[in-house]
C-alpha atoms as a printed R data frame, in Angstrom:
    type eleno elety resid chain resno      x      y        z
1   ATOM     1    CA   UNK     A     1 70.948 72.145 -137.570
2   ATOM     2    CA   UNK     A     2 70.913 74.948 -134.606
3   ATOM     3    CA   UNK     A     3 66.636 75.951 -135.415
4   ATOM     4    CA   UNK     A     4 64.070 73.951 -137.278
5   ATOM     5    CA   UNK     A     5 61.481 76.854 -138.940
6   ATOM     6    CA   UNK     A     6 57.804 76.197 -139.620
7   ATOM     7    CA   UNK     A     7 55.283 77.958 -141.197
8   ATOM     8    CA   UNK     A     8 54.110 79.685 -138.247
9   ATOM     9    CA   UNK     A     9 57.147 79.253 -135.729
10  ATOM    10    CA   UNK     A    10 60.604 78.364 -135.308
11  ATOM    11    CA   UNK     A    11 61.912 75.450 -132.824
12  ATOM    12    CA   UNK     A    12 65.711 76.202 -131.300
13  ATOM    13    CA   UNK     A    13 67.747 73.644 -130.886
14  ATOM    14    CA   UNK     A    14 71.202 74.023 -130.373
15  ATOM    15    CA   UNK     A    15 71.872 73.240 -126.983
16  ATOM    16    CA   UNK     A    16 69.831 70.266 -126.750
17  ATOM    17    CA   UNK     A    17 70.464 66.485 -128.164
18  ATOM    18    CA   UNK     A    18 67.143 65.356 -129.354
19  ATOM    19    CA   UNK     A    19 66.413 67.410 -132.738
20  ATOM    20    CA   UNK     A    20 63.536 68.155 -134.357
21  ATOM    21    CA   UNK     A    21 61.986 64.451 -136.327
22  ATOM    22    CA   UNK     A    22 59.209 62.954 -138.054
23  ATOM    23    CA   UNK     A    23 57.630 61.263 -135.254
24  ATOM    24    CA   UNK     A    24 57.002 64.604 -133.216
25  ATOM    25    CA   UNK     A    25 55.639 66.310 -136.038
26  ATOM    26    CA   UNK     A    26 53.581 63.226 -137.436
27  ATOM    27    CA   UNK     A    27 52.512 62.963 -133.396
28  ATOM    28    CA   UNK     A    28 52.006 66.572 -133.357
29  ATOM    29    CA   UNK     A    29 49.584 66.783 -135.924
30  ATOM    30    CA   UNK     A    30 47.644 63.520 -136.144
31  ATOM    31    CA   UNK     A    31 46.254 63.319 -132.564
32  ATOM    32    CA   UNK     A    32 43.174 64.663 -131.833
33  ATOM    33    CA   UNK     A    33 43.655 67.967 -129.949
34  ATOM    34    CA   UNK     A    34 40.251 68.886 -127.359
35  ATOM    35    CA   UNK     A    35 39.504 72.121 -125.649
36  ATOM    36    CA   UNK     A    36 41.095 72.174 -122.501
37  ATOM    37    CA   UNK     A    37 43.543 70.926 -120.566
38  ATOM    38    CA   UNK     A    38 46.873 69.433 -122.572
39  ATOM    39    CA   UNK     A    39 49.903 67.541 -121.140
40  ATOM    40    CA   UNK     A    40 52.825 66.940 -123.024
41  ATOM    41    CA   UNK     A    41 55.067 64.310 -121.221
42  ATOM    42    CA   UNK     A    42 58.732 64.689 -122.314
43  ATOM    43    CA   UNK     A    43 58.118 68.014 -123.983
44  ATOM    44    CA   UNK     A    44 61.944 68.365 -125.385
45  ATOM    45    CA   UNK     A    45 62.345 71.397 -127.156
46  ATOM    46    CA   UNK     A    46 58.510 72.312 -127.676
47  ATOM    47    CA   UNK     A    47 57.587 71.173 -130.356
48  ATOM    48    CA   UNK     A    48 54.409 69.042 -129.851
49  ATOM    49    CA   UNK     A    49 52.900 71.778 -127.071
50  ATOM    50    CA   UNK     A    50 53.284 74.584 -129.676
51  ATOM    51    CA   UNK     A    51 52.224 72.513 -132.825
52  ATOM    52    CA   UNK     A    52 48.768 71.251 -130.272
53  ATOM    53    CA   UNK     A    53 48.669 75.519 -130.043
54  ATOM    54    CA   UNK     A    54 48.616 76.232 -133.021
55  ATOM    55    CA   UNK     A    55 45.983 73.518 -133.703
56  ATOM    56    CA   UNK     A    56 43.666 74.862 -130.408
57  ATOM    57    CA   UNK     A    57 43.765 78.119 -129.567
58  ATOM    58    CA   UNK     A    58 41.570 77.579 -126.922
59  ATOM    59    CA   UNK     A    59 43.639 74.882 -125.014
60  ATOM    60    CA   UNK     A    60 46.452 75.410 -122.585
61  ATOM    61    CA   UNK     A    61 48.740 73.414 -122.270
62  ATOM    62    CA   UNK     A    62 51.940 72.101 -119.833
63  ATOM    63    CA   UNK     A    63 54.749 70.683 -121.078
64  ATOM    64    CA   UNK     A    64 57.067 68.105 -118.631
65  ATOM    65    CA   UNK     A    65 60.825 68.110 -119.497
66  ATOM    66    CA   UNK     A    66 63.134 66.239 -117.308
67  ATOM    67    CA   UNK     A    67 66.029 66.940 -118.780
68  ATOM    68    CA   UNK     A    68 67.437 70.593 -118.153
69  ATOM    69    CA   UNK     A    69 68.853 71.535 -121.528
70  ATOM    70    CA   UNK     A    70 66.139 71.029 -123.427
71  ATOM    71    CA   UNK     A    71 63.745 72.287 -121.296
72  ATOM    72    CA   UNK     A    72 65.498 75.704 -121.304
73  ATOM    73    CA   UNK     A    73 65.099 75.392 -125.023
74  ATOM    74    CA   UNK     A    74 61.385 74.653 -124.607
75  ATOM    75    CA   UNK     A    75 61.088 77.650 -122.669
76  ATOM    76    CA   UNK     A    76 63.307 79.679 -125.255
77  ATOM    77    CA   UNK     A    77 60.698 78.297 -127.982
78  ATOM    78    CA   UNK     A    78 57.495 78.957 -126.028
79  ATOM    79    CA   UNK     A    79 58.413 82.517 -125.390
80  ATOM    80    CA   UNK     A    80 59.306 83.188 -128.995
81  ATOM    81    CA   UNK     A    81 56.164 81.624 -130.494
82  ATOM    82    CA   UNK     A    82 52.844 83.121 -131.405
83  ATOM    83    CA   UNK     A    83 51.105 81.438 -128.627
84  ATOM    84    CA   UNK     A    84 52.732 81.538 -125.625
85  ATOM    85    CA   UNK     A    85 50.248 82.589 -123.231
86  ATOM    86    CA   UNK     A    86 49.009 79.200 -124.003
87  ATOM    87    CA   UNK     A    87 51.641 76.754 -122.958
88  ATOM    88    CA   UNK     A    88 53.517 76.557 -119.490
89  ATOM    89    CA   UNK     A    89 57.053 74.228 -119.372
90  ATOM    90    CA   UNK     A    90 57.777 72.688 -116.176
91  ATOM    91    CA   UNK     A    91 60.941 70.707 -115.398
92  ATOM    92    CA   UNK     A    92 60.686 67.605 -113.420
93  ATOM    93    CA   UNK     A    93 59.633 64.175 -113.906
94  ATOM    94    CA   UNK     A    94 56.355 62.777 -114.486
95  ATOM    95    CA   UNK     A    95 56.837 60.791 -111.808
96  ATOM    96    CA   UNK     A    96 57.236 64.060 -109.424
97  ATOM    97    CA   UNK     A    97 54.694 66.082 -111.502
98  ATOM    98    CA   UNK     A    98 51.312 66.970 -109.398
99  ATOM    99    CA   UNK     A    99 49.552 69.492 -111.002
100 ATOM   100    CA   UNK     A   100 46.030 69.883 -109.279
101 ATOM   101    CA   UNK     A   101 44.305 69.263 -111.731
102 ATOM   102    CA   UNK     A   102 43.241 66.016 -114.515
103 ATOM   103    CA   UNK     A   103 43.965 66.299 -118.239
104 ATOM   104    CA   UNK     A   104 41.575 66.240 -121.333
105 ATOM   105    CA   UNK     A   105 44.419 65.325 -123.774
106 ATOM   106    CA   UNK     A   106 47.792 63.822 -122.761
107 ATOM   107    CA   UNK     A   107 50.206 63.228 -125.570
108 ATOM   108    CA   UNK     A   108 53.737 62.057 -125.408
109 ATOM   109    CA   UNK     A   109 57.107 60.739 -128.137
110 ATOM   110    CA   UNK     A   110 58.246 58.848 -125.415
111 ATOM   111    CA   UNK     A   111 61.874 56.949 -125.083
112 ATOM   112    CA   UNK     A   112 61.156 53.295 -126.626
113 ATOM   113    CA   UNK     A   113 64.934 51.643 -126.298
114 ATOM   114    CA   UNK     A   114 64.317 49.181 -123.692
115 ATOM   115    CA   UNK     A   115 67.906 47.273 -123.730
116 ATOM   116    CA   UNK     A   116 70.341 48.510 -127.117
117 ATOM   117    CA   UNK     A   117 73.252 49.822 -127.046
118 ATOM   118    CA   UNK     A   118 73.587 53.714 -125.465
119 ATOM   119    CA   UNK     A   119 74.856 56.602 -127.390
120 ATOM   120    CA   UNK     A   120 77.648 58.379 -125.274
121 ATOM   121    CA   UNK     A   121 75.764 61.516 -124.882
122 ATOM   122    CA   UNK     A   122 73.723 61.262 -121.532
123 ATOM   123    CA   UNK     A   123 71.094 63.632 -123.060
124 ATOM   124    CA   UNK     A   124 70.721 61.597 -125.673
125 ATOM   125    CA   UNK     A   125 70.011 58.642 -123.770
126 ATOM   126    CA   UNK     A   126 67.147 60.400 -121.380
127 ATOM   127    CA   UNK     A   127 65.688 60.712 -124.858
128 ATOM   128    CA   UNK     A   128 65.613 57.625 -126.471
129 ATOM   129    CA   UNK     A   129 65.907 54.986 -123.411
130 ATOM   130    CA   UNK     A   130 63.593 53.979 -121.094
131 ATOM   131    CA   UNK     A   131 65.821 54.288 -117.812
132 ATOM   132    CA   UNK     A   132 64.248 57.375 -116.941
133 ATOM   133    CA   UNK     A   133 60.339 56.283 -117.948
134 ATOM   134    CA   UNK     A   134 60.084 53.007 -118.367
135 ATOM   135    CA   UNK     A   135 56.236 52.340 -120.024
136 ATOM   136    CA   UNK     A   136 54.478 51.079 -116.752
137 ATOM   137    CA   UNK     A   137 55.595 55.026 -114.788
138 ATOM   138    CA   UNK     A   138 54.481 56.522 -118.361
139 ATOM   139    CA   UNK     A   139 50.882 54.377 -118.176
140 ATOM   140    CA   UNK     A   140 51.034 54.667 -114.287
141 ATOM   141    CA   UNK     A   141 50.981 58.469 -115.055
142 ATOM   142    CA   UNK     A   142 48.511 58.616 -117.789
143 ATOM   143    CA   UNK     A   143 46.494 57.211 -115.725
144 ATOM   144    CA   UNK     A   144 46.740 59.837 -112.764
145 ATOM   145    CA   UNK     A   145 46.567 62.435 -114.934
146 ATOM   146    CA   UNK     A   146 43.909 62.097 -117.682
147 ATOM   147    CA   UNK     A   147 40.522 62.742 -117.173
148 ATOM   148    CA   UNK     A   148 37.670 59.912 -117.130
149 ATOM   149    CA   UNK     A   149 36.583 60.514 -120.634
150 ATOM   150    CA   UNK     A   150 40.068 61.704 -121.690
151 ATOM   151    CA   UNK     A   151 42.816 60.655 -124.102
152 ATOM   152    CA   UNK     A   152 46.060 59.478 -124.573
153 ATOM   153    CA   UNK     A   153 48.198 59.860 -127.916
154 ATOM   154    CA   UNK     A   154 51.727 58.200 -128.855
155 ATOM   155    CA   UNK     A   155 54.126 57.381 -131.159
156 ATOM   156    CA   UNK     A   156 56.099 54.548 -131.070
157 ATOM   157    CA   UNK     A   157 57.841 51.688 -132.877
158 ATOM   158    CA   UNK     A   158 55.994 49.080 -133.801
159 ATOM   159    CA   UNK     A   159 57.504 46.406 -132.282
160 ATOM   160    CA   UNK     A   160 57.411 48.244 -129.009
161 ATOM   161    CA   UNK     A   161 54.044 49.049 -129.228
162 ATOM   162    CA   UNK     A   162 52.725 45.558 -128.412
163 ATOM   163    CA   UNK     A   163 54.174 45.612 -125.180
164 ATOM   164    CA   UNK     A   164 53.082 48.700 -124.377
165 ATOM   165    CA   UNK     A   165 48.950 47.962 -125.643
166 ATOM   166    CA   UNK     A   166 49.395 45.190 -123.396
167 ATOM   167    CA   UNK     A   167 50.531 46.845 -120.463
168 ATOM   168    CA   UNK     A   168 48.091 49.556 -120.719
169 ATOM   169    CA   UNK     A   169 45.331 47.024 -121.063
170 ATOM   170    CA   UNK     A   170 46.198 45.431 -117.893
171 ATOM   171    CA   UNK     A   171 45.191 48.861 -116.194
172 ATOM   172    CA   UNK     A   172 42.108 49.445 -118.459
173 ATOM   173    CA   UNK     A   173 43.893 51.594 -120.862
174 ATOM   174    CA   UNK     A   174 42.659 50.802 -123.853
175 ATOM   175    CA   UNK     A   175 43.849 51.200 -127.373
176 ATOM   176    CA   UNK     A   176 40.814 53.098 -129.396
177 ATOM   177    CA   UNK     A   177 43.017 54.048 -132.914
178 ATOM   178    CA   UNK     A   178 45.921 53.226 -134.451
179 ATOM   179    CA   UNK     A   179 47.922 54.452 -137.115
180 ATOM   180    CA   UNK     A   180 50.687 52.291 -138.690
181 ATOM   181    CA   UNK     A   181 52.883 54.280 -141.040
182 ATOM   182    CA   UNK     A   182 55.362 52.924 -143.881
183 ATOM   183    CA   UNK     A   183 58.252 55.753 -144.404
184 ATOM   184    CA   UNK     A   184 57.935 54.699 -148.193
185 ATOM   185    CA   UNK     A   185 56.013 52.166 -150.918
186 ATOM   186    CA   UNK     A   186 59.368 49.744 -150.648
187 ATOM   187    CA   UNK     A   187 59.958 49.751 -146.900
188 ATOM   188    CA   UNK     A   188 57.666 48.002 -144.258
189 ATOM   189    CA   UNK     A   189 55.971 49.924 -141.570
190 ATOM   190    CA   UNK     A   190 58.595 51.162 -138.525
191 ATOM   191    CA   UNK     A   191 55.887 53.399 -136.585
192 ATOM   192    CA   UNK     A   192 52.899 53.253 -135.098
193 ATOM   193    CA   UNK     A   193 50.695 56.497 -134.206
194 ATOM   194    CA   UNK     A   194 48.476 55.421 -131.192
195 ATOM   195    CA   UNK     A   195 44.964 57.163 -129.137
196 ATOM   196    CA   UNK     A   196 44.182 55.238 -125.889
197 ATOM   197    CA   UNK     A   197 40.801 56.388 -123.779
198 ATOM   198    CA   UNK     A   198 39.161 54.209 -120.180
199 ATOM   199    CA   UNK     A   199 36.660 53.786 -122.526
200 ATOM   200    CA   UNK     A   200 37.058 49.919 -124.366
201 ATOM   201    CA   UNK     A   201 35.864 50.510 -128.335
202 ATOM   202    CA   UNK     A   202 36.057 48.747 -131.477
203 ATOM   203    CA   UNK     A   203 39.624 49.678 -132.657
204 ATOM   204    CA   UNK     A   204 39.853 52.307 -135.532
205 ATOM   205    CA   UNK     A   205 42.516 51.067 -137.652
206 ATOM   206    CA   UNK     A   206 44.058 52.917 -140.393
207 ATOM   207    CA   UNK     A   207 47.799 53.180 -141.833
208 ATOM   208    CA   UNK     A   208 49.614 55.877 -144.759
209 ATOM   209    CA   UNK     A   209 52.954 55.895 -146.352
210 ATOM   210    CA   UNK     A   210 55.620 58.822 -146.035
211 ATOM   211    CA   UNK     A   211 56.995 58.999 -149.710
212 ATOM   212    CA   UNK     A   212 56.182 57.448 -152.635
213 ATOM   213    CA   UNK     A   213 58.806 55.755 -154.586
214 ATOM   214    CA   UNK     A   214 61.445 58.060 -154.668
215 ATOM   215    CA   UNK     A   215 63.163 60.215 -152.140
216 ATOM   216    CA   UNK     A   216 61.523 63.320 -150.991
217 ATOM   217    CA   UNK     A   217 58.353 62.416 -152.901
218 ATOM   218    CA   UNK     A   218 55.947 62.933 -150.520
219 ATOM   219    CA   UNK     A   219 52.239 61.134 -150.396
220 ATOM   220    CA   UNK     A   220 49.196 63.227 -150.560
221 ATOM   221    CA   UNK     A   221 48.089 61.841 -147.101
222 ATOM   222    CA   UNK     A   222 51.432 62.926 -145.800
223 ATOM   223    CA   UNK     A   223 51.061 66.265 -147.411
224 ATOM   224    CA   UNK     A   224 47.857 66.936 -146.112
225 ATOM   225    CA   UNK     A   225 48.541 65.704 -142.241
226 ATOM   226    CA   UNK     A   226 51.580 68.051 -142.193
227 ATOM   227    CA   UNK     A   227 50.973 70.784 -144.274
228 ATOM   228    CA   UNK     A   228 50.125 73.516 -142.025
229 ATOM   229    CA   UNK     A   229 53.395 73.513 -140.158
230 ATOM   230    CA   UNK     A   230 56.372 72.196 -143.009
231 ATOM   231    CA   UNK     A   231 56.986 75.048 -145.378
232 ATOM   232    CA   UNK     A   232 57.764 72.909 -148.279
233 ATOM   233    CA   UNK     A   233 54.258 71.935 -148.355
């Protein structure tokens, strides 16, 4: 599939390996979006700055892309959409990004294959394996970056995301909500939707389902978390 259209915008992706998925759009619209300053690390295509924009007008927002394909389509897709006075792509590394200033919200669907097998398409692989940010240079960054009473969203599996809580822990990161989320009734839980802050509280824990029984059956909670950007809600 070449584009991806929401209600309110359209995400190209034809030249770029990573397509549009559930976990950027769940990411996209369950974290909480602030006023102010937003990074996106590993922006891809768009998606997540321009959802956060639609969410916040009031926000800007940069998006890091390492990879140079996609972040010409994230460019292409900020341009085109309704709020791109908002948004500004930059492509580099985390690791190599110093903006001068601290972040509000940081937010990032970041690779989670630690050691599996590669796909042969290098872009691909930027993606989806940690090579080129490992967790510790993604916490090392959050932590650069974010504001003292800032936060951090993510996505990730759920196996994954124990090493990760621990890691962040060990440099006062802490986990403040989490979201575990079943793709339907039958199957267990793959995901985990996370919000990290400096700040140690009593974990908010709370977890929804996909679809229902059958295929394309969609839960109410799903429904309502996504309906302002699918058009078959």
């Amino acid at each position: 599939m070449n584009s991806f259209q929401f209600k309110q915008f359209t995400i190209q992706q034809n030249t770029t390996a990573m397509k549009v998925g559930t976990d950027g759009v769940l990411l996209g619209a369950w974290s909480r979006v602030k006023e102010g300053n937003l990074l996106d690390i590993g922006t891809g295509t768009g998606l997540i700055a321009i959802m956060l924009a639609q969410r916040n007008q009031a926000a800007i927002i940069d998006g890091v892309e390492i990879e140079k394909s996609a972040y010409t389509q994230a460019v292409e897709n900020v341009k085109n959409c309704n709020w791109s006075d908002q948004i500004n792509a930059h492509h580099c590394s985390i690791q190599n990004y110093g903006p001068n200033k601290k972040y509000d919200v940081i937010i990032s669907n970041p690779p989670f294959f630690i050691e599996s097998t590669k796909a042969p398409n290098s872009e691909r692989n930027t993606a989806r394996h940690t090579d080129n940010l490992s967790f510790a240079d993604l916490i090392s960054a959050v932590i650069r970056l974010l504001k003292p009473d800032g936060i951090f969203s993510l996505i990730l599996p759920i196996a994954e995301s124990k090493q990760f809580i621990q890691l962040a822990e060990e440099q006062n990161l802490f986990l403040n909500k989490e979201c575990i989320v079943k793709p339907n009734l039958t199957k267990p839980a793959k995901r985990v939707l996370m919000e990290f802050s400096f700040q140690k509280k009593e974990l908010i824990k709370t977890k929804f389902t996909i679809e229902n029984e059958t295929r394309h059956h969609y839960t109410k909670e799903y429904i309502s978390l996504t309906k302002d950007f699918y058009l078959k809600f």
